[in-house]
C-alpha positions as a Markdown table, in Angstrom:
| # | Residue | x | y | z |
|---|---|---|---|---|
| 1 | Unk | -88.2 | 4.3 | -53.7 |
| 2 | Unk | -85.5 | 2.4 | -55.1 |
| 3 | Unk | -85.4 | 1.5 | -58.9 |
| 4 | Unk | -84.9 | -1.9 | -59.8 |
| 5 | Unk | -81.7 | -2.5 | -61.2 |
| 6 | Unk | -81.7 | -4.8 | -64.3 |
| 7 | Unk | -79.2 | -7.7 | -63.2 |
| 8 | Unk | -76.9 | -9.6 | -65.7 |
| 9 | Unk | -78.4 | -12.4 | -64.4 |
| 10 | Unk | -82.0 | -11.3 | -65.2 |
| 11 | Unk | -80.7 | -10.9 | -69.1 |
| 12 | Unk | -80.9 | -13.7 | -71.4 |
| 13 | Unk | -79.0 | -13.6 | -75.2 |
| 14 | Unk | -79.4 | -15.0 | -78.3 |
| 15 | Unk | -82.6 | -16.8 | -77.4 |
| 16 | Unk | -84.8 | -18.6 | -80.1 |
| 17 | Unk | -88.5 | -19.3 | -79.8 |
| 18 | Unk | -91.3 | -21.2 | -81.7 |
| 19 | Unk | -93.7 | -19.1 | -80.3 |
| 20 | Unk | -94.3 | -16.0 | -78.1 |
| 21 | Unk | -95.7 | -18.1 | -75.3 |
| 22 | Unk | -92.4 | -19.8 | -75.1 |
| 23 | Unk | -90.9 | -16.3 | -74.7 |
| 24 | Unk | -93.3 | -15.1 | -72.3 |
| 25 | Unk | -92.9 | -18.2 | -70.0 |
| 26 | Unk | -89.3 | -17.5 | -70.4 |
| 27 | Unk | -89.3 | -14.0 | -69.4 |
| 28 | Unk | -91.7 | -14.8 | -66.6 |
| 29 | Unk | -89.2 | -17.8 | -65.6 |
| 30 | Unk | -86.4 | -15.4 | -64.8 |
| 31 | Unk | -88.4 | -13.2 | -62.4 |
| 32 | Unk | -89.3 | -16.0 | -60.9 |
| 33 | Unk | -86.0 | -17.5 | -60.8 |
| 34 | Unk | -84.7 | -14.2 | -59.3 |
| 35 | Unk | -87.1 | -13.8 | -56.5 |
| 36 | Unk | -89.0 | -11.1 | -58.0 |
| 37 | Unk | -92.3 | -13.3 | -58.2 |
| 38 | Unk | -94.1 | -16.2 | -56.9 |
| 39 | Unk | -94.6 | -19.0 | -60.0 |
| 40 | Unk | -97.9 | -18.2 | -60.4 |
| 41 | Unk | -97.4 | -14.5 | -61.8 |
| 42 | Unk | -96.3 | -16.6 | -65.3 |
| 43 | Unk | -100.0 | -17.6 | -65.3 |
| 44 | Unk | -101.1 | -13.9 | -64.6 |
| 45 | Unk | -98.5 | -12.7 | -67.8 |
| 46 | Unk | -100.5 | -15.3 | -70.2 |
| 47 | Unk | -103.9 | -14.4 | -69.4 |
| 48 | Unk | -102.5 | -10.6 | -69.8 |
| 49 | Unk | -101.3 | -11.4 | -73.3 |
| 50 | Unk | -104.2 | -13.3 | -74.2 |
| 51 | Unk | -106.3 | -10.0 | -73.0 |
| 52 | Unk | -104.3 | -7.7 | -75.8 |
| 53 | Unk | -100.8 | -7.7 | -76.9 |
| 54 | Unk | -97.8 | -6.4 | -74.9 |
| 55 | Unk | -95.8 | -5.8 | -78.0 |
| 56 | Unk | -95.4 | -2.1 | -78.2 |
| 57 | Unk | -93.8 | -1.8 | -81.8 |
| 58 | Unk | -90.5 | -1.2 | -82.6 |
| 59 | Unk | -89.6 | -5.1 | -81.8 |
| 60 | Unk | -90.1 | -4.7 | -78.5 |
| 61 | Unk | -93.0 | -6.6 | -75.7 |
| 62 | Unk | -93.0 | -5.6 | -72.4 |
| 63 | Unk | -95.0 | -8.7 | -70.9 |
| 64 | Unk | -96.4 | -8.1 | -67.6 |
| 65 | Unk | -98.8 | -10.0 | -65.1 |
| 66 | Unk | -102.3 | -8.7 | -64.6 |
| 67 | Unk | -103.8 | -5.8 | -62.1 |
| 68 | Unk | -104.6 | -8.9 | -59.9 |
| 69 | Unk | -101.5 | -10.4 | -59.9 |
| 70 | Unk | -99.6 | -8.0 | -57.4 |
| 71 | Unk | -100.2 | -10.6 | -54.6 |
| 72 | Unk | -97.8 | -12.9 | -56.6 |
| 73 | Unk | -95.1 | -9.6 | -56.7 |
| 74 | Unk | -92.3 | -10.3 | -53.9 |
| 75 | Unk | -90.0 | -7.2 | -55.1 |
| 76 | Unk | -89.7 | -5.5 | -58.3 |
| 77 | Unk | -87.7 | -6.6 | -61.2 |
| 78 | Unk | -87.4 | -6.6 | -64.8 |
| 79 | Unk | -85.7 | -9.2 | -67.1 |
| 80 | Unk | -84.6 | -9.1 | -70.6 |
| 81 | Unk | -84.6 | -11.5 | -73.3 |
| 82 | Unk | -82.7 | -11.0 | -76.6 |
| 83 | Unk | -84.4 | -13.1 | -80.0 |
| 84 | Unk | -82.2 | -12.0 | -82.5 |
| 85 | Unk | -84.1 | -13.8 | -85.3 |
| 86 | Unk | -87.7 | -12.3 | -83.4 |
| 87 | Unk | -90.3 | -14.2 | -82.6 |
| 88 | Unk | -93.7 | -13.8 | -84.3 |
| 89 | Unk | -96.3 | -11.9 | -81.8 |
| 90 | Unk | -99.5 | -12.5 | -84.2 |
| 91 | Unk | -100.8 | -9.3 | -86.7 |
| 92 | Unk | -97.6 | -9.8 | -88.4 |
| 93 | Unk | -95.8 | -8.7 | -85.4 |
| 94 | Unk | -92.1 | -9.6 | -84.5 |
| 95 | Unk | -90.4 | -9.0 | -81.0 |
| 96 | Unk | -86.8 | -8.8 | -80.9 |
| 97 | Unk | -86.6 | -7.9 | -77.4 |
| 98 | Unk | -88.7 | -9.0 | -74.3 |
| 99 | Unk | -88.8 | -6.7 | -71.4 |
| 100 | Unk | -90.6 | -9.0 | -68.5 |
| 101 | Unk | -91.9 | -6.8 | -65.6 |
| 102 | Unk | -93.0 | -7.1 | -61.8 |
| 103 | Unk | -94.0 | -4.1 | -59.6 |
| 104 | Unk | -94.5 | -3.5 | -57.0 |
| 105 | Unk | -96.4 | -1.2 | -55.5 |
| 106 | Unk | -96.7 | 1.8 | -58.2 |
| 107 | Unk | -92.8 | 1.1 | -59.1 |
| 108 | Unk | -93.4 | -0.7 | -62.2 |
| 109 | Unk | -94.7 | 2.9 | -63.5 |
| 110 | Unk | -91.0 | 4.1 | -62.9 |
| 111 | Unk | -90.0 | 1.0 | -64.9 |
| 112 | Unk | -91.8 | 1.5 | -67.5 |
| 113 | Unk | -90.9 | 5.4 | -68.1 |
| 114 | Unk | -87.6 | 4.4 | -68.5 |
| 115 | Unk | -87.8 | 1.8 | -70.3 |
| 116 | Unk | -90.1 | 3.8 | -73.0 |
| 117 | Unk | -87.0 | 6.4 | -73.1 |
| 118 | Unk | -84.8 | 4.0 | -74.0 |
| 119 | Unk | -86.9 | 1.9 | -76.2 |
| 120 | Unk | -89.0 | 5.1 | -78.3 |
| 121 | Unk | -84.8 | 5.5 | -80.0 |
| 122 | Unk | -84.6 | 3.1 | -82.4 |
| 123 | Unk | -80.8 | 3.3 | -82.1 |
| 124 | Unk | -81.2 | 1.9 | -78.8 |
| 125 | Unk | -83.3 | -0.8 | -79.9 |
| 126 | Unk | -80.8 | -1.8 | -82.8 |
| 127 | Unk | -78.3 | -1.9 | -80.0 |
| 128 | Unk | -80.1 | -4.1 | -77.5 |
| 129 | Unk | -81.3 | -6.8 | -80.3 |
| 130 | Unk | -77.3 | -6.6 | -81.7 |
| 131 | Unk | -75.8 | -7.0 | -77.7 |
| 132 | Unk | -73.1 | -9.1 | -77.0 |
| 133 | Unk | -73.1 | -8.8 | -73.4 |
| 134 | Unk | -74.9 | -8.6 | -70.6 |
| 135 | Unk | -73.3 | -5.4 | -69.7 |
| 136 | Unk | -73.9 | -3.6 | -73.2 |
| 137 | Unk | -77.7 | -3.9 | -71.9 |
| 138 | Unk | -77.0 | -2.9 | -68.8 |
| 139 | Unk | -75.3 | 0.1 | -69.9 |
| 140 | Unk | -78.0 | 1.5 | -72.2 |
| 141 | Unk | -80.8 | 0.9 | -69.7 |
| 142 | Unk | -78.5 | 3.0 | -66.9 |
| 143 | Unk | -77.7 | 5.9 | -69.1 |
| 144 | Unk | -80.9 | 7.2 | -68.9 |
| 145 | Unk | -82.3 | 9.2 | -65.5 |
């Protein structure tokens, strides 16, 4: 099983947002733009948010469609979107970083390990939400196994 590699082109910088279905959409847009998911998985990461929170603390959401939505999976994927200035996630929340996911089959589990190893430093975290480049994600993401 192959892990999905997180793409410069699946990482977004500097984005600002009114609200955190804005950033959702967003993240959702760029699996979608990358052949990860059909359109319809956005829907499916909506209703998951609005079933209880993705954000996980430390500035970071992972948004992710629901169980049901695996039909609208292609291939897994992550993307990454960077809101320096955060966006407010409700209970006086603020995301910093937006990790969208797609798996497929139980590969999204694999996804998600590494990305808790990376994300449970806060030192990573700082680095992520003060990235410059693509590549400086890319990098931190890759140096864990």
């Amino acid at each position: 099983m192959s892990q999905p590699i997180l793409k410069r082109e699946n990482i977004r910088l500097n984005m600002v947002f009114n609200t955190k279905e804005e950033a959702i959409r967003q993240t959702g847009s760029i699996l979608v733009e990358q052949g990860y998911v059909n359109s319809a998985y956005i829907e499916k990461m909506m209703e998951r948010e609005q079933l209880t929170s993705t954000y996980m603390g430390n500035y970071i959401a992972i948004p992710h469609g629901t169980d049901d939505s695996k039909d609208f999976v292609k291939e897994s994927g992550i993307s990454v979107i960077q809101v320096p200035n955060g966006v407010d996630f409700g209970d006086g929340n603020t995301v910093k970083i937006l990790i969208g996911i797609a798996g497929k089959n139980n590969e999204h589990l694999d996804i998600l390990s590494n990305i808790a190893i990376v994300c449970s430093e806060e030192e990573n975290v700082e680095k992520l939400i003060r990235a410059t480049t693509p590549e400086e994600m890319i990098a931190l993401f890759e140096g864990v196994n």
